[in-house]
C-alpha positions as CSV (number, residue, x, y, z in Angstrom):
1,X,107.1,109.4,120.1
2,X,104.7,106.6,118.8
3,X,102.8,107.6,115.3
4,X,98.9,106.6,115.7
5,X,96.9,106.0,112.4
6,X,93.5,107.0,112.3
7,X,91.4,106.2,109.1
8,X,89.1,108.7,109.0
9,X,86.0,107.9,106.7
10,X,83.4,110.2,105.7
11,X,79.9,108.6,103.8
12,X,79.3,112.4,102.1
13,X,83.1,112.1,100.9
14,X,82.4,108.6,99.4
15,X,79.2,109.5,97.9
16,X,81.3,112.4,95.8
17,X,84.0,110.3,94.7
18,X,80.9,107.9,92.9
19,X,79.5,111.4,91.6
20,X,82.5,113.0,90.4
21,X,84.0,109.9,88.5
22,X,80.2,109.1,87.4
23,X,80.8,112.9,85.7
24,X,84.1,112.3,84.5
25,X,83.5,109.2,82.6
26,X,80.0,110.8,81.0
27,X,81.7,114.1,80.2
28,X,84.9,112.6,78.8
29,X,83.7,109.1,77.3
30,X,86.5,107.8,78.9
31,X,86.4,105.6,82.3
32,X,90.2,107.7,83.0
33,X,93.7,106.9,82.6
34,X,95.8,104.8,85.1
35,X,99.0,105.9,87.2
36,X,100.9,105.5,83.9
37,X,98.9,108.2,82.2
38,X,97.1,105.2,80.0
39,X,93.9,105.5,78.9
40,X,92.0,103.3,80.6
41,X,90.8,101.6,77.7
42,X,93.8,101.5,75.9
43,X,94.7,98.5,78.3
44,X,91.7,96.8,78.7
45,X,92.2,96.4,75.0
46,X,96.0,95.5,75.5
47,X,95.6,92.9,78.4
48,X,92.0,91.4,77.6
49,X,93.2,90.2,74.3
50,X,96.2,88.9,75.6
51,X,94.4,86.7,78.3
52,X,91.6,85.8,75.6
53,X,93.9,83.8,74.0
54,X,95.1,81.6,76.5
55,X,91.0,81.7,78.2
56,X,89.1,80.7,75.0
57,X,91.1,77.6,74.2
58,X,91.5,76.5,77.6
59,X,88.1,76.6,78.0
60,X,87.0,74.5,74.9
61,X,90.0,71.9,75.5
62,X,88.5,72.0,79.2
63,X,85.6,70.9,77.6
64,X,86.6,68.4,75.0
65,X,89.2,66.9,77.4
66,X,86.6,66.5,80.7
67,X,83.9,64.7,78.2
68,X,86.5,62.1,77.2
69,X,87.9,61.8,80.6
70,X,84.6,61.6,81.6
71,X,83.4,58.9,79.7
72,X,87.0,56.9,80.2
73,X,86.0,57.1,83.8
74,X,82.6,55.7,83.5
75,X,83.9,53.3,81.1
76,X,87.0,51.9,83.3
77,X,85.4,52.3,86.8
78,X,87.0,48.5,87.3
79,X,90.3,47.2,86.8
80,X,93.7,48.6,86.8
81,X,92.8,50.7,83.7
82,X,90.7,52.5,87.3
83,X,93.9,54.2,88.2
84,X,94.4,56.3,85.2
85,X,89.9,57.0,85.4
86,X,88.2,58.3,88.2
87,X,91.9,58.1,90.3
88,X,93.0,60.3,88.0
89,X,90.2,62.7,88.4
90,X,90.3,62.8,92.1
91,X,93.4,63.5,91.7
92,X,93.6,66.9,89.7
93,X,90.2,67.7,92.1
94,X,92.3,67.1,95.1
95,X,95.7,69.2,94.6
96,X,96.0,72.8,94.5
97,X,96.9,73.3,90.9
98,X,99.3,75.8,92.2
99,X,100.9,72.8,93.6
100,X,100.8,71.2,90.0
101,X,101.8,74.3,88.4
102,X,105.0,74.3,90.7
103,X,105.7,70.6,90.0
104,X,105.4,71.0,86.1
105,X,107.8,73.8,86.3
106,X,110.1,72.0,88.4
107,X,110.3,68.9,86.4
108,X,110.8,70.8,83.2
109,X,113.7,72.8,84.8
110,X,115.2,69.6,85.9
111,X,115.4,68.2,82.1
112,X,116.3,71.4,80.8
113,X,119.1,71.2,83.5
114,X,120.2,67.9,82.2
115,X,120.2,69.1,78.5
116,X,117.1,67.6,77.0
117,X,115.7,70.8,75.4
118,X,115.9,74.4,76.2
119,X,112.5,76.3,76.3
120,X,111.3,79.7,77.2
121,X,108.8,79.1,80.3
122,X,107.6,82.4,81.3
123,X,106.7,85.7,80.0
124,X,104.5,86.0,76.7
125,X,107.0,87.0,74.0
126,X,107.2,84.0,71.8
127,X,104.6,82.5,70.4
128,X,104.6,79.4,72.1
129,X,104.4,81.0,75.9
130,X,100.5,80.6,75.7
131,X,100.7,77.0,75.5
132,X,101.9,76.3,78.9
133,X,99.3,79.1,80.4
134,X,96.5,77.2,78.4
135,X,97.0,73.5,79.3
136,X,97.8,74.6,83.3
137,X,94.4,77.1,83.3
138,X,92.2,74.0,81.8
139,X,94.0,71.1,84.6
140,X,91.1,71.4,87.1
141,X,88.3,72.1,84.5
142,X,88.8,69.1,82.9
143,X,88.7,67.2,85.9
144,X,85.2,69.1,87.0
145,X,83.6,68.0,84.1
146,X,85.0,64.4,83.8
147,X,83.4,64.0,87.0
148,X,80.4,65.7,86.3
149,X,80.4,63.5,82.5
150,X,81.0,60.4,84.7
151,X,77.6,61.0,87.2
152,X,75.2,62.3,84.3
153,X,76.1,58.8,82.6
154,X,75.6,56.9,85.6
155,X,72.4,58.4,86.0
156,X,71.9,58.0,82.0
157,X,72.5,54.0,83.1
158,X,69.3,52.9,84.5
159,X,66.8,54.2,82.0
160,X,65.1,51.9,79.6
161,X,66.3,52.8,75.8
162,X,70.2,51.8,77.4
163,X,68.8,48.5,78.2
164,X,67.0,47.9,75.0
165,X,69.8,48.7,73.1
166,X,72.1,46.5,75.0
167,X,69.7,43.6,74.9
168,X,69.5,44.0,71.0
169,X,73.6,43.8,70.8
170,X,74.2,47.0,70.2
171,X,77.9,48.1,71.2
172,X,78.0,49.7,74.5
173,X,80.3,52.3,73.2
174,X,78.1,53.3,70.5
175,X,75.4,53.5,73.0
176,X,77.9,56.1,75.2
177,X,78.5,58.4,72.3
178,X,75.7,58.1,70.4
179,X,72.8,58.1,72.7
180,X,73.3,58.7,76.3
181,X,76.0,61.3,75.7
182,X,74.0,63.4,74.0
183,X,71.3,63.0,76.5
184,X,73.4,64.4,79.1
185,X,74.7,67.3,77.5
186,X,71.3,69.6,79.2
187,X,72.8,68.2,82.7
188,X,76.5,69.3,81.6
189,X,75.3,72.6,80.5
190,X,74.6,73.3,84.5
191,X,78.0,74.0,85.1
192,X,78.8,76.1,82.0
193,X,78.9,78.9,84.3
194,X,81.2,77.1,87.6
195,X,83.2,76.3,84.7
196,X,83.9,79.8,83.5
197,X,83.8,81.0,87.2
198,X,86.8,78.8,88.0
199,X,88.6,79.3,85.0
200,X,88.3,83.4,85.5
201,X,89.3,82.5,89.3
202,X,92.5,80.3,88.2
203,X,93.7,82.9,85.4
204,X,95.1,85.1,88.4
205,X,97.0,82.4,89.4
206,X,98.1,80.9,86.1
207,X,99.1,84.2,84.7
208,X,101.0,85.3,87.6
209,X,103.5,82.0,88.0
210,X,104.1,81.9,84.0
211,X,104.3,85.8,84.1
212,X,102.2,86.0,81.5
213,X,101.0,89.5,81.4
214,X,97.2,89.3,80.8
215,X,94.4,90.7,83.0
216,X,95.6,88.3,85.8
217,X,98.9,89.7,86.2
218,X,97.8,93.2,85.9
219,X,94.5,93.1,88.1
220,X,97.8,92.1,90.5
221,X,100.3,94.8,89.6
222,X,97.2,97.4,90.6
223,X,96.5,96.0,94.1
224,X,100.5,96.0,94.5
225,X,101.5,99.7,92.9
226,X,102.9,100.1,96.4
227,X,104.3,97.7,99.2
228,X,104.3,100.5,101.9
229,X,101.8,102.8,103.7
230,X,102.3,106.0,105.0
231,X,100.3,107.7,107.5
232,X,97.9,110.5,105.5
233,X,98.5,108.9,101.8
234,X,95.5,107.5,99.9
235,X,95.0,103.3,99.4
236,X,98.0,102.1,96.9
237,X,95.2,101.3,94.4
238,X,95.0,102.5,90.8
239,X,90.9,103.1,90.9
240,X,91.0,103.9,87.0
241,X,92.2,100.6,86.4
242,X,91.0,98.8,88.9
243,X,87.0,99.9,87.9
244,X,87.9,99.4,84.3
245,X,88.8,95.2,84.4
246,X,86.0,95.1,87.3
247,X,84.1,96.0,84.2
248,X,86.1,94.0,82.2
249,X,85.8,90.5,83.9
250,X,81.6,91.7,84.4
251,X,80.4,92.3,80.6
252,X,82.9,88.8,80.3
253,X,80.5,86.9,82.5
254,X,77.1,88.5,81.3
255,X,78.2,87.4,77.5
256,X,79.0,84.1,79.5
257,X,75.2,84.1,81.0
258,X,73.7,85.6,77.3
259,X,75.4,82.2,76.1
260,X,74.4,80.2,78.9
261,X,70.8,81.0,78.4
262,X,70.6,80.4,74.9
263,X,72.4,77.3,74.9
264,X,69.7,76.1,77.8
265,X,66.7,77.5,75.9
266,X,67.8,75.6,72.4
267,X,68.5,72.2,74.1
268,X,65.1,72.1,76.3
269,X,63.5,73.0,72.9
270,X,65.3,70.1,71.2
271,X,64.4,67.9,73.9
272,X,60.6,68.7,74.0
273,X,60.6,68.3,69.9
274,X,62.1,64.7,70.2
275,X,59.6,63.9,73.1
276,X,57.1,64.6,70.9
């Protein structure tokens, strides 16, 4: 005999799940507890600070790093001094950063192996395992805004206070950091939101080949509860948990926009004040 699965969906049946757990979670104050009778919240808590600390300084070294690389890159666009520029930043665009994750690894194994140091790689027990997640989850930030840095100078390039200044003497890199920099920082600001996108995107990715156990790694262990299916049993999915980093990972990128907006609104305000 040959077992047939049917999936048998129902709208009405869908529409009461919403309304029952809409009930639940008004009548408790709760939004449940997971498979591991958890409150809900009680690991939001746990796992968003935990990924916080490895998200918030990768993204302002993603930051500082892509503006220097940036300007290097528009700096060095000629000359063998090129190849560790915009070469550089193709680079880290081009390759998975899976791929660059696996290499790092390996190569650090390979020393380790040969006796140079000894170093704790994975998990998040000691205090140093954030550092690896933080400088592998800022790798292809920093090269999106080194490239983005790099085009809003070029652009900065062919207006008229630039050439004034460099026909008075005036050093070109004070002219970089000092003037056209900062006149590209509204233009930067464009992608503050890409930026936090990719860095939310890489985080599952980061945290789940350095086994750090943030909201990567568990947003993972909830889609995977169980590796088989049987015929009659409900999705392997934790919904608690599941709705409750959903909601996580949204109020994360509406503080993101909040930021966003007020950062836009302050710098078109500066830059209408010095116009005038």
């Amino acid at each position: 005999t040959i077992d047939h699965m049917v999936w048998d969906f129902s709208w009405k049946a869908y529409e009461e799940n919403i309304v029952n757990y809409y009930r639940d979670v008004k009548e408790n104050k709760s939004l449940g507890t997971t498979q591991f009778k958890i409150p809900v919240e009680s690991e939001l808590h746990h796992y968003g600070l935990r990924s916080l600390k490895i998200m918030i300084p990768a993204f302002f070294l993603s930051i500082i790093l892509g503006i220097i690389k940036g300007v290097y890159d528009y700096t060095y666009q000629k000359g063998p001094r090129k190849l560790f520029g915009t070469f550089t930043t193709w680079i880290g665009q081009s390759i998975p950063d899976f791929f660059i994750i696996f290499s790092i690894q390996t190569f650090l194994f390979f020393l380790m192996d040969q006796g140079f140091f000894k170093v704790d790689m994975y998990g998040d027990e000691q205090w140093y395992n954030i550092i690896m997640p933080i400088l592998f989850l800022s790798m292809y930030p920093v090269s999106l805004i080194a490239k983005y840095t790099a085009e809003a100078l070029e652009e900065e390039e062919q207006k008229d206070y630039i050439r004034t200044a460099l026909s008075k003497g005036v050093p070109r890199r004070m002219i970089i950091w000092k003037h056209a920099l900062r006149n590209c920082y509204p233009k930067l600001l464009l992608h503050f939101m890409p930026v936090v996108m990719t860095l939310l995107s890489a985080m599952l990715v980061v945290e789940f080949l350095t086994m750090y156990r943030g909201i990567g790694t568990r947003l993972l262990s909830i889609l995977a509860i169980q590796t088989k299916m049987s015929p009659g049993q409900p999705l392997p999915i934790d919904p608690g948990a599941f709705i409750g980093f959903s909601f996580l990972i949204i109020f994360v990128l509406l503080i993101v926009q909040w930021i966003d907006s007020i950062l836009t609104h302050l710098l078109t305000k500066h830059k209408e004040e010095a116009a005038s």
